[in-house]
N, CA, C, O and CB atoms as a CASP TS submission, in Angstrom:
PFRMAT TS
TARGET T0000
AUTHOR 0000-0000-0000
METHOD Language model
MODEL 1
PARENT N/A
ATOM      1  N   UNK     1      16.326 -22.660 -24.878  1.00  0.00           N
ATOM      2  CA  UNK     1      16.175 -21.818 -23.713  1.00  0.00           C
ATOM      3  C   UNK     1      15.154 -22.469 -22.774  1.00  0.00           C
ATOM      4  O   UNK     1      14.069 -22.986 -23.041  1.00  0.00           O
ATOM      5  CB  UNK     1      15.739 -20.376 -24.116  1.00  0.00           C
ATOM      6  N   UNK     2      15.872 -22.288 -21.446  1.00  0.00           N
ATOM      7  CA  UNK     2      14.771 -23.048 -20.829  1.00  0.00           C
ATOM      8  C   UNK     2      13.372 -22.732 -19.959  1.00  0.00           C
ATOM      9  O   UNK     2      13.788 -23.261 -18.929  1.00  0.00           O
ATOM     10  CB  UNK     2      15.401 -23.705 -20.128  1.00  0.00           C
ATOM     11  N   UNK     3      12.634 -22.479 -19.755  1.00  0.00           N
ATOM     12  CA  UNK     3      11.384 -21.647 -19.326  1.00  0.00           C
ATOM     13  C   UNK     3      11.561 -20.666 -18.092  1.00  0.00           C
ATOM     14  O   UNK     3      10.957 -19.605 -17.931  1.00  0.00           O
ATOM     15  CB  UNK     3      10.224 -22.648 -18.949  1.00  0.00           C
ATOM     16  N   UNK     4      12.380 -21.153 -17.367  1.00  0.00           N
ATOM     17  CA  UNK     4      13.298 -20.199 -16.592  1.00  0.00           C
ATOM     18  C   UNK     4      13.563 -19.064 -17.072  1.00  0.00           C
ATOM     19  O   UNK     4      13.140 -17.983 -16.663  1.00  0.00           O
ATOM     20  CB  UNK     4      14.456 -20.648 -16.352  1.00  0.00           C
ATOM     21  N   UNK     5      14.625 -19.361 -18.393  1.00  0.00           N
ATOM     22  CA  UNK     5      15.407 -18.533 -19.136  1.00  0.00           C
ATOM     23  C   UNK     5      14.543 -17.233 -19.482  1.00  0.00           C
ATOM     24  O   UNK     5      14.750 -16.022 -19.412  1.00  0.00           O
ATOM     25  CB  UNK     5      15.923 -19.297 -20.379  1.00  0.00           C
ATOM     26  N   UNK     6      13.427 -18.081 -19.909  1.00  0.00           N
ATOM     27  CA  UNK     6      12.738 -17.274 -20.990  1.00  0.00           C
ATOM     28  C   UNK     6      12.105 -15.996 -20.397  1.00  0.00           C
ATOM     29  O   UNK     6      12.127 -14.874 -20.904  1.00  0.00           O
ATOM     30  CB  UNK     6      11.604 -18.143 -21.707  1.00  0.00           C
ATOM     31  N   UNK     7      11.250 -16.562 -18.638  1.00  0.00           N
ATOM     32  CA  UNK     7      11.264 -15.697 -17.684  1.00  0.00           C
ATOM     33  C   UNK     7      11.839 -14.571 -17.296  1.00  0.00           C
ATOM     34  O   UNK     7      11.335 -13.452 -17.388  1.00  0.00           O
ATOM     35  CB  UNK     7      11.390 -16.131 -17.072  1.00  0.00           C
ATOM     36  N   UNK     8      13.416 -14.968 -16.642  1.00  0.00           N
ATOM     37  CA  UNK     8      13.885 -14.322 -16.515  1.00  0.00           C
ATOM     38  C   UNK     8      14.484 -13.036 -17.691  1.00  0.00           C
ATOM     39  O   UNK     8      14.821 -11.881 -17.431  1.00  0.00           O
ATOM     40  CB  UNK     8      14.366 -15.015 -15.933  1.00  0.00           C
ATOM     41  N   UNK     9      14.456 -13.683 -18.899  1.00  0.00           N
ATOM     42  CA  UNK     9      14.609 -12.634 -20.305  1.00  0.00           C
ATOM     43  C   UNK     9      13.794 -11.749 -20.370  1.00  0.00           C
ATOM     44  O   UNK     9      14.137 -10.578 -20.534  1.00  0.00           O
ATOM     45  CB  UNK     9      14.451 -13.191 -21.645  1.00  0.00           C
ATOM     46  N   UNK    10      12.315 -12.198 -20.235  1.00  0.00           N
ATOM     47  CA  UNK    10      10.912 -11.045 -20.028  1.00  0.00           C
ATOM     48  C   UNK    10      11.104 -10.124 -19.184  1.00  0.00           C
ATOM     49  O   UNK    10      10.975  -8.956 -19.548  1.00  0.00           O
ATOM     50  CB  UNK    10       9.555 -11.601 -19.484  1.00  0.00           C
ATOM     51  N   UNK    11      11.524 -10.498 -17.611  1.00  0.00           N
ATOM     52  CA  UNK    11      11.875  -9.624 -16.768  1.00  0.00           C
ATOM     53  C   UNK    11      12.590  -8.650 -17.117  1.00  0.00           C
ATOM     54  O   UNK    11      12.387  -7.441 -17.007  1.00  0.00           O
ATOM     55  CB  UNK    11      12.344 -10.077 -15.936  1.00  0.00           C
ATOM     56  N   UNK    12      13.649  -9.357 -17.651  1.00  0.00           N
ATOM     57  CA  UNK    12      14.494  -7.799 -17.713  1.00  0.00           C
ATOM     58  C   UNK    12      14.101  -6.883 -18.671  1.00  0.00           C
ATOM     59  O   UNK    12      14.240  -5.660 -18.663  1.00  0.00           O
ATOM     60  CB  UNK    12      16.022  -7.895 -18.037  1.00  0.00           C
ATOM     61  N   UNK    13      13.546  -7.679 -19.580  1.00  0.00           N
ATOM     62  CA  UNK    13      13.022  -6.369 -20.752  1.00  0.00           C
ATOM     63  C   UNK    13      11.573  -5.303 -20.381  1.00  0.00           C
ATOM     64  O   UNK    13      10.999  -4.463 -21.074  1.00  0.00           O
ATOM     65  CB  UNK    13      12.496  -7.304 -22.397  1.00  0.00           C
ATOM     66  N   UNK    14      11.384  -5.692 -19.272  1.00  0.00           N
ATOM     67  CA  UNK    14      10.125  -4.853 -19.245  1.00  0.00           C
ATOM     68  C   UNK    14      10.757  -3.796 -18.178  1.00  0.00           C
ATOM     69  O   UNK    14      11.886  -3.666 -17.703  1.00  0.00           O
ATOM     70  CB  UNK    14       8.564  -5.741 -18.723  1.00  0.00           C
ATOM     71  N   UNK    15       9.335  -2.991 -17.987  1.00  0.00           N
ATOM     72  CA  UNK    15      10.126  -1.460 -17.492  1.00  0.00           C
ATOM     73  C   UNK    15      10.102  -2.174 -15.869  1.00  0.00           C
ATOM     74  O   UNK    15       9.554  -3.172 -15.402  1.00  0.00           O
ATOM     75  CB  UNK    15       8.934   0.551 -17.781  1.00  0.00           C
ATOM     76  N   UNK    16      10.929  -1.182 -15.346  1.00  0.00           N
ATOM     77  CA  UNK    16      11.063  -1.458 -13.824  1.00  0.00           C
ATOM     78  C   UNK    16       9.850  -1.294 -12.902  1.00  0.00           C
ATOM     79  O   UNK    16       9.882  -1.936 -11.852  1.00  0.00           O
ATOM     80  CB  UNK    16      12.088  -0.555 -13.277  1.00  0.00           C
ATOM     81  N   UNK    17       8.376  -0.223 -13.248  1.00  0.00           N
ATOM     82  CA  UNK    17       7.381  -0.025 -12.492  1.00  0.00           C
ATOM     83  C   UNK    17       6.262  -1.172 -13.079  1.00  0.00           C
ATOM     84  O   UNK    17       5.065  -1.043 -12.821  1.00  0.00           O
ATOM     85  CB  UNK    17       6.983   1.541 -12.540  1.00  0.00           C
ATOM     86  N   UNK    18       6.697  -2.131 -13.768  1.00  0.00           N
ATOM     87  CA  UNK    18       5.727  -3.026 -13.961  1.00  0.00           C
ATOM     88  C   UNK    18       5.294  -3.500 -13.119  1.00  0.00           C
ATOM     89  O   UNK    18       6.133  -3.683 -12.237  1.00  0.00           O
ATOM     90  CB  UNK    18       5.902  -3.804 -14.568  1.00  0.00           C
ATOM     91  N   UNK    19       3.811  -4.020 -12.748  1.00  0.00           N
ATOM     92  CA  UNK    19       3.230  -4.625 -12.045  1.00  0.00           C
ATOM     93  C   UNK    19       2.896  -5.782 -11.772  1.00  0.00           C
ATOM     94  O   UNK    19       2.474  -6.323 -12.794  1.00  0.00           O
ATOM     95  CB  UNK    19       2.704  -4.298 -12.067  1.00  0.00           C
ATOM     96  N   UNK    20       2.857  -6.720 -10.548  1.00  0.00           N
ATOM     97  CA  UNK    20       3.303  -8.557 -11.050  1.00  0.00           C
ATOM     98  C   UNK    20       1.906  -8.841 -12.160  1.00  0.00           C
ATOM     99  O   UNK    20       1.978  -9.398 -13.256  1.00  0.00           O
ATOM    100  CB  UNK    20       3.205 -10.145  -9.164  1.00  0.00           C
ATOM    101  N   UNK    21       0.560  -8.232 -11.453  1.00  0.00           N
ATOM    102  CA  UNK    21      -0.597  -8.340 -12.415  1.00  0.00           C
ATOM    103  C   UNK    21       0.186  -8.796 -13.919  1.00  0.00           C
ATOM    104  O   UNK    21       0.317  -9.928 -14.384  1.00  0.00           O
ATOM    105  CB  UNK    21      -1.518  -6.701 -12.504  1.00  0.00           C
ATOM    106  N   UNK    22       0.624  -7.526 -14.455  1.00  0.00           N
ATOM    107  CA  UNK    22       1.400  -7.363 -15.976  1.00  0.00           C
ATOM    108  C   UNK    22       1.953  -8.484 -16.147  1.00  0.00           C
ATOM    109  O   UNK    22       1.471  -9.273 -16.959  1.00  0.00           O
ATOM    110  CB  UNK    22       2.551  -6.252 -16.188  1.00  0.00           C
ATOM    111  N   UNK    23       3.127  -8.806 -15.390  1.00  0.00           N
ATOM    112  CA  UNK    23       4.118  -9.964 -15.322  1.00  0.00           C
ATOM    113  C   UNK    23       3.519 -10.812 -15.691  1.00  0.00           C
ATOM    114  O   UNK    23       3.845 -11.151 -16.829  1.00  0.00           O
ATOM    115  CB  UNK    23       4.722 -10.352 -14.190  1.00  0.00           C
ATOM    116  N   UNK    24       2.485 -11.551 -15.117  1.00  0.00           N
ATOM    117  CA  UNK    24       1.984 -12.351 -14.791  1.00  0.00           C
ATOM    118  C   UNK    24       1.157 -12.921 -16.129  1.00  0.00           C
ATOM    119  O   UNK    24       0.884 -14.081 -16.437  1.00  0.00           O
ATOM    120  CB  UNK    24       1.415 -11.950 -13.663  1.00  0.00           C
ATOM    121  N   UNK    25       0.816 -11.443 -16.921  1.00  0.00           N
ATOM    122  CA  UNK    25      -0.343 -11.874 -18.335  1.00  0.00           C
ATOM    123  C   UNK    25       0.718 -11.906 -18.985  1.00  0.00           C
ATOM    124  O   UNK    25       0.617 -12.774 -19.852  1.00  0.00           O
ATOM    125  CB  UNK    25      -1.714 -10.787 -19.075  1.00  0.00           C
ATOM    126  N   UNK    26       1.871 -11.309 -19.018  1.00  0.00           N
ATOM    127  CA  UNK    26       3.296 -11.579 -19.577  1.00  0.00           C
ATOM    128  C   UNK    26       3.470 -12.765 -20.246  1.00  0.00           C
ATOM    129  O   UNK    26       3.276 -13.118 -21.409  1.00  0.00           O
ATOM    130  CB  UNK    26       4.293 -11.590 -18.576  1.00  0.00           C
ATOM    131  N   UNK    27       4.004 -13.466 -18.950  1.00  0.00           N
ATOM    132  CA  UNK    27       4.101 -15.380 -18.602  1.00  0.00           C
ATOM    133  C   UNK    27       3.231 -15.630 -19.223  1.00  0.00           C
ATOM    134  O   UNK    27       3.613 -16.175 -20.259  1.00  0.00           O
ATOM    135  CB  UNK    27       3.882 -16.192 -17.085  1.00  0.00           C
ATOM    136  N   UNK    28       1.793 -15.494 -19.150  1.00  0.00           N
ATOM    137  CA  UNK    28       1.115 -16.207 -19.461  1.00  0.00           C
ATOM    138  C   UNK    28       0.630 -16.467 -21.291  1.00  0.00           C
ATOM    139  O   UNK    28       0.113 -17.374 -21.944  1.00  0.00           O
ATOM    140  CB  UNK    28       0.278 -15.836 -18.549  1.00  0.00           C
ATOM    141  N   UNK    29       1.103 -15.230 -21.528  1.00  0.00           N
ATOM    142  CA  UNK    29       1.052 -14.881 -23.414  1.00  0.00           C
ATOM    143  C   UNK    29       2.314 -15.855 -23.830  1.00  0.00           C
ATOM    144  O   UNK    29       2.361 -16.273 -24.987  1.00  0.00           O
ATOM    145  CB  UNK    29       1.496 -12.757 -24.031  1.00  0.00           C
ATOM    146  N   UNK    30       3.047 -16.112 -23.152  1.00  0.00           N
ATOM    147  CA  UNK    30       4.684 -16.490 -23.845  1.00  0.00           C
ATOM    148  C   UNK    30       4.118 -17.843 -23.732  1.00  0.00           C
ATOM    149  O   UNK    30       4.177 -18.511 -24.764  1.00  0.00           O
ATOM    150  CB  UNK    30       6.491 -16.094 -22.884  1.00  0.00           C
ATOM    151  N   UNK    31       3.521 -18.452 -22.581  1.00  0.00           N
ATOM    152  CA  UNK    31       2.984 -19.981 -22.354  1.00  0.00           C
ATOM    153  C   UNK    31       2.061 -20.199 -23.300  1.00  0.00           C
ATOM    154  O   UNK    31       2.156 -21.171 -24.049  1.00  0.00           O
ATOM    155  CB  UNK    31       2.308 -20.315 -20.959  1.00  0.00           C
ATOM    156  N   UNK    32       1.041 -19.309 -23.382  1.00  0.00           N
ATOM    157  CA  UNK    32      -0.131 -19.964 -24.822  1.00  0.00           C
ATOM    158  C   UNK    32       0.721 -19.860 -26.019  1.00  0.00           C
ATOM    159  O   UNK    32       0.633 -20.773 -26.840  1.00  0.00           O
ATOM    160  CB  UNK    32      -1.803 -18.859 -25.248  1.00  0.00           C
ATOM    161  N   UNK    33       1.689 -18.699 -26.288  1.00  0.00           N
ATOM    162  CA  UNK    33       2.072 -18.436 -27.827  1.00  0.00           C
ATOM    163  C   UNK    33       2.619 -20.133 -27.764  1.00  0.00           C
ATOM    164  O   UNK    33       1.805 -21.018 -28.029  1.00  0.00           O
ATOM    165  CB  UNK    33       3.506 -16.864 -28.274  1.00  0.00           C
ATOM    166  N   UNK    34       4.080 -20.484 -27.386  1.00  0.00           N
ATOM    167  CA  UNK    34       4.691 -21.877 -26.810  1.00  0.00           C
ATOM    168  C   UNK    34       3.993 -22.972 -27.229  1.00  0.00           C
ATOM    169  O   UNK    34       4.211 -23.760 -28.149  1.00  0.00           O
ATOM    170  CB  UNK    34       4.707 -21.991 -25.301  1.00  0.00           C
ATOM    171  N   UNK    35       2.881 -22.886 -26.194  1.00  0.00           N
ATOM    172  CA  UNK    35       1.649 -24.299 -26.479  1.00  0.00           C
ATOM    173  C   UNK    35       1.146 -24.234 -27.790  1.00  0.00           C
ATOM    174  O   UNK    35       0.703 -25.297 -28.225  1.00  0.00           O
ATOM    175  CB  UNK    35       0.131 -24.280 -25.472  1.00  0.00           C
ATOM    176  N   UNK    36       1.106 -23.341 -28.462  1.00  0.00           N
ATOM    177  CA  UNK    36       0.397 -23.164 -29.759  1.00  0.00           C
ATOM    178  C   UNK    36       1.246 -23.547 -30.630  1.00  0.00           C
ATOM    179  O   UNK    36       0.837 -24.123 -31.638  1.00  0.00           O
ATOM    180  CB  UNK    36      -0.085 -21.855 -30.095  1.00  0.00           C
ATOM    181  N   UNK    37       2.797 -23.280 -30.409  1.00  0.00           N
ATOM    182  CA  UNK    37       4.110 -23.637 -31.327  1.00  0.00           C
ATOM    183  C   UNK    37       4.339 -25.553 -31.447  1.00  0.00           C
ATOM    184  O   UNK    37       4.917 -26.133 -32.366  1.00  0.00           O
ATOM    185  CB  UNK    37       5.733 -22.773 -30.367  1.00  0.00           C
ATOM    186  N   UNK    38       3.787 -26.102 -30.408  1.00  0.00           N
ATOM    187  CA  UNK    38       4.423 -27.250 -29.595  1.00  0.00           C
ATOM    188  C   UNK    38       3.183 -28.295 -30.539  1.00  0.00           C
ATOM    189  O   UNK    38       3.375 -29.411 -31.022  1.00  0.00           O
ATOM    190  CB  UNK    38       4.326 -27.100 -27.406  1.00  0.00           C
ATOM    191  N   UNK    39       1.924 -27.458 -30.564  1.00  0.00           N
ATOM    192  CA  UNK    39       0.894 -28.053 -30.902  1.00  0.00           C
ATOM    193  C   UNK    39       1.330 -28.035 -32.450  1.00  0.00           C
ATOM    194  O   UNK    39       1.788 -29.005 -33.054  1.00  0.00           O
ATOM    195  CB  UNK    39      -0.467 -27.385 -30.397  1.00  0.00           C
ATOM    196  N   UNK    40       1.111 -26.799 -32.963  1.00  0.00           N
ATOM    197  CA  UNK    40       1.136 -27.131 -34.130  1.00  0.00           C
ATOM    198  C   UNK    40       2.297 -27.885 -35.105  1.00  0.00           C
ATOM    199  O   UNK    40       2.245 -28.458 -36.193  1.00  0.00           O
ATOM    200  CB  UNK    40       0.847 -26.136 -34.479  1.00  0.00           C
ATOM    201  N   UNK    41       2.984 -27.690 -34.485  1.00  0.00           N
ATOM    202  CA  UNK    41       4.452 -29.060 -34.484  1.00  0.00           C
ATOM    203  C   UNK    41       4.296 -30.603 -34.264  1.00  0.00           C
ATOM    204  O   UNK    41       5.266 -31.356 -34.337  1.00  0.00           O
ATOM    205  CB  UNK    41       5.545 -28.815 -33.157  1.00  0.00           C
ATOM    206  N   UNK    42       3.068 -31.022 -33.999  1.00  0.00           N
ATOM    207  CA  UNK    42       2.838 -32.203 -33.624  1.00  0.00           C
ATOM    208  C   UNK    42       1.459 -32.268 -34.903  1.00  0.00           C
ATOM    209  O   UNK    42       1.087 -33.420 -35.123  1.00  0.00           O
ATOM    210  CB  UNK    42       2.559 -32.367 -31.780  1.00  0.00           C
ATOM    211  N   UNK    43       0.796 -31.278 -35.629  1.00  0.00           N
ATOM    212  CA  UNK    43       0.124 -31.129 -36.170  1.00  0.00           C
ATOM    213  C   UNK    43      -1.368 -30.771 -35.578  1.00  0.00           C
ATOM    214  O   UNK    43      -2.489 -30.681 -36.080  1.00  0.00           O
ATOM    215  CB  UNK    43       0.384 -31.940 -36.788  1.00  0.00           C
ATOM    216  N   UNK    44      -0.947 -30.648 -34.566  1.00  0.00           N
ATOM    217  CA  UNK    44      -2.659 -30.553 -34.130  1.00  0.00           C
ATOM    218  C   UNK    44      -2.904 -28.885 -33.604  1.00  0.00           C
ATOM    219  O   UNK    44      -1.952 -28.127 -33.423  1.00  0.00           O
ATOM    220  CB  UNK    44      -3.104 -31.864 -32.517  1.00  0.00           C
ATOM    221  N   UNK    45      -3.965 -28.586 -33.454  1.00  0.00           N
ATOM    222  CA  UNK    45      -4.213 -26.746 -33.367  1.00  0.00           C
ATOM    223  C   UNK    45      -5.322 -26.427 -34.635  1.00  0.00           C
ATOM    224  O   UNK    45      -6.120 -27.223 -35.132  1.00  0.00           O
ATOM    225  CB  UNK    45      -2.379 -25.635 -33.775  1.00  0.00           C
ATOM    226  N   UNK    46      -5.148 -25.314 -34.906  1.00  0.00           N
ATOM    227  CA  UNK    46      -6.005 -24.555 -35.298  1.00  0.00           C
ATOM    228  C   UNK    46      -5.164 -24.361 -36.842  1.00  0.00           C
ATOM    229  O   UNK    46      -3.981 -24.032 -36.936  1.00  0.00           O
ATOM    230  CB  UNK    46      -6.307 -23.266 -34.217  1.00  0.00           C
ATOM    231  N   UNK    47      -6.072 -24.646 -37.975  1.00  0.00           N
ATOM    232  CA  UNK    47      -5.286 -23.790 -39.618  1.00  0.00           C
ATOM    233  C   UNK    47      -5.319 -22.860 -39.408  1.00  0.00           C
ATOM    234  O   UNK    47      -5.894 -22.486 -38.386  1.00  0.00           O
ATOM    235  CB  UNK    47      -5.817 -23.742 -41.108  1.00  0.00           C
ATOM    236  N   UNK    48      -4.653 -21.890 -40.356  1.00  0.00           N
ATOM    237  CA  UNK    48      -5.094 -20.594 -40.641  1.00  0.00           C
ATOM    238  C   UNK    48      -6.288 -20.049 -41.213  1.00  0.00           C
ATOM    239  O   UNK    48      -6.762 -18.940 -40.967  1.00  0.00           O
ATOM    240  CB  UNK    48      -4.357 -20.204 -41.254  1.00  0.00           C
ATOM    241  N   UNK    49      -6.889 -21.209 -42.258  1.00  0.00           N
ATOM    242  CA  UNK    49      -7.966 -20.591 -42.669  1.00  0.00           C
ATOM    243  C   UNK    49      -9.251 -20.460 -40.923  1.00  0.00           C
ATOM    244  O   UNK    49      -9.880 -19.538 -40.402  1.00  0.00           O
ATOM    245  CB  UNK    49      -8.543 -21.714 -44.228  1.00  0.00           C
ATOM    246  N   UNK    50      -9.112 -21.545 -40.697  1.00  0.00           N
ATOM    247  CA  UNK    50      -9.749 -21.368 -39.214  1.00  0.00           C
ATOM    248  C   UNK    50      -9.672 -20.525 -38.038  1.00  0.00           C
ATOM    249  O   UNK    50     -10.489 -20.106 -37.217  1.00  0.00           O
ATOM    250  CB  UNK    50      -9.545 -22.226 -38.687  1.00  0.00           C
ATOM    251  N   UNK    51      -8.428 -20.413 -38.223  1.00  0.00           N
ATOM    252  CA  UNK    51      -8.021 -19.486 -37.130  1.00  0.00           C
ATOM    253  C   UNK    51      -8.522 -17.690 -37.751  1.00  0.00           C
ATOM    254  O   UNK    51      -8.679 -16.833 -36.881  1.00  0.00           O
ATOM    255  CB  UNK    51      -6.040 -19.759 -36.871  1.00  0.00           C
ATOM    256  N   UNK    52      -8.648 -17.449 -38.682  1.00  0.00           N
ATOM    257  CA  UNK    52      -9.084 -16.425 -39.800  1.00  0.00           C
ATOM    258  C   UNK    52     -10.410 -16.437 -39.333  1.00  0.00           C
ATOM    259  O   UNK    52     -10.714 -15.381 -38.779  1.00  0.00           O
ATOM    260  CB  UNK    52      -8.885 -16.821 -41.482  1.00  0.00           C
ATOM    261  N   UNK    53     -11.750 -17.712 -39.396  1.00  0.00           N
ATOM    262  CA  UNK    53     -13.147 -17.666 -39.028  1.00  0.00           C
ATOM    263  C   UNK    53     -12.994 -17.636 -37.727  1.00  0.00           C
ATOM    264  O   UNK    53     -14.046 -17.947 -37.168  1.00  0.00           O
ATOM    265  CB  UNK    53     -14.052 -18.749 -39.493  1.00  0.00           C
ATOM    266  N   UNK    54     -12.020 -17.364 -36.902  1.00  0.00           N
ATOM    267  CA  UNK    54     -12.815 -17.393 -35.263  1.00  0.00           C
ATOM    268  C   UNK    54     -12.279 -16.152 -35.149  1.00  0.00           C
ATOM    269  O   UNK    54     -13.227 -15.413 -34.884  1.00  0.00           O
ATOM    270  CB  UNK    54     -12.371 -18.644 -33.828  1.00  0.00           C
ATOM    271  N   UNK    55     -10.932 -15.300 -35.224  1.00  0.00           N
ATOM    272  CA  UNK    55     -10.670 -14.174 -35.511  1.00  0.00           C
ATOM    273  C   UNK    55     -12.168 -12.715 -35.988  1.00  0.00           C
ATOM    274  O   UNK    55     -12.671 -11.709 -35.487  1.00  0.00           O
ATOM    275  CB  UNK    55      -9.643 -14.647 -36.624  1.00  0.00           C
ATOM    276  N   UNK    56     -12.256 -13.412 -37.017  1.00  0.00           N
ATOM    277  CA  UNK    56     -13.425 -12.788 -37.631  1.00  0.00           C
ATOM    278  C   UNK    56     -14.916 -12.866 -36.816  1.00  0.00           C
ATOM    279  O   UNK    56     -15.626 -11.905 -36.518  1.00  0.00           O
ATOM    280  CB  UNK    56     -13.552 -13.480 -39.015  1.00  0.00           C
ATOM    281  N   UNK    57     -15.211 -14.514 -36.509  1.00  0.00           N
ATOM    282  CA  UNK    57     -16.162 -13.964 -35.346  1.00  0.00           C
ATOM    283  C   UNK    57     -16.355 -13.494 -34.210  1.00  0.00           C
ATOM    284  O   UNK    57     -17.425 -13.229 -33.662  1.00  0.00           O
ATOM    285  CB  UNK    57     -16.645 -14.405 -35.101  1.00  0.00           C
ATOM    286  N   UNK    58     -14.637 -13.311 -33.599  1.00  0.00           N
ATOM    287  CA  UNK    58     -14.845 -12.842 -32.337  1.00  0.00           C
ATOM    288  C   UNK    58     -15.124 -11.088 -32.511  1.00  0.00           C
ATOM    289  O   UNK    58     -15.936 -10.417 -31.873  1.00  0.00           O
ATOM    290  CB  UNK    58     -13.474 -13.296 -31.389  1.00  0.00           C
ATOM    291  N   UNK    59     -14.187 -10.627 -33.567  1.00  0.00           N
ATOM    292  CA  UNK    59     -14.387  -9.261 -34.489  1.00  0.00           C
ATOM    293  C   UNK    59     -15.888  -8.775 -34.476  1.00  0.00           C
ATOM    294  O   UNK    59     -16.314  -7.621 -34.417  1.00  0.00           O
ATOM    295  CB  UNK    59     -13.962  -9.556 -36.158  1.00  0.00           C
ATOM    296  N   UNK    60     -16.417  -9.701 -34.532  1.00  0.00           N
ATOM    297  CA  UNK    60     -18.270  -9.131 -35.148  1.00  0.00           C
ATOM    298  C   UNK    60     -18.690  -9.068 -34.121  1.00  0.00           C
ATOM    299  O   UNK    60     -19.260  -7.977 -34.155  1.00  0.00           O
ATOM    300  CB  UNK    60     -19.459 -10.102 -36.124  1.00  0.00           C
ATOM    301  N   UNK    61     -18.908  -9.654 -32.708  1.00  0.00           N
ATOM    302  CA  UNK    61     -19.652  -9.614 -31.510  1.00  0.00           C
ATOM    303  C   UNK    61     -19.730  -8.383 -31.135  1.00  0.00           C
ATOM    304  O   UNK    61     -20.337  -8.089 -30.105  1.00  0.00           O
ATOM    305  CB  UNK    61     -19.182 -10.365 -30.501  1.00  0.00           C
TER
END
């Protein structure tokens, strides 16, 4: 699917009084989740056990 696609798929699934603001953090969750898929496919990113200690310290602040 192509990033277009994927766009236009979000669009339609969300409600009709959405706001571009919304849209916009929308796009932008589907682009980090993506980059995070792309990364860790190449091996590089964050483990889980790591990703678990920053989880946890952002939790405690």
């Amino acid at each position: 699917m192509s990033n277009r696609e994927i766009v236009i798929d979000l669009i339609q699934k969300l409600p009709e009084d959405t706001s571009l603001h919304d849209i916009a953090r929308e796009i932008e969750l589907i682009a980090g989740i993506r980059k995070a898929r792309e990364e860790a496919a190449r091996g590089e990113g964050v483990s889980p056990e790591k990703a678990k200690q920053l989880v946890d310290s952002w939790a405690s602040r």
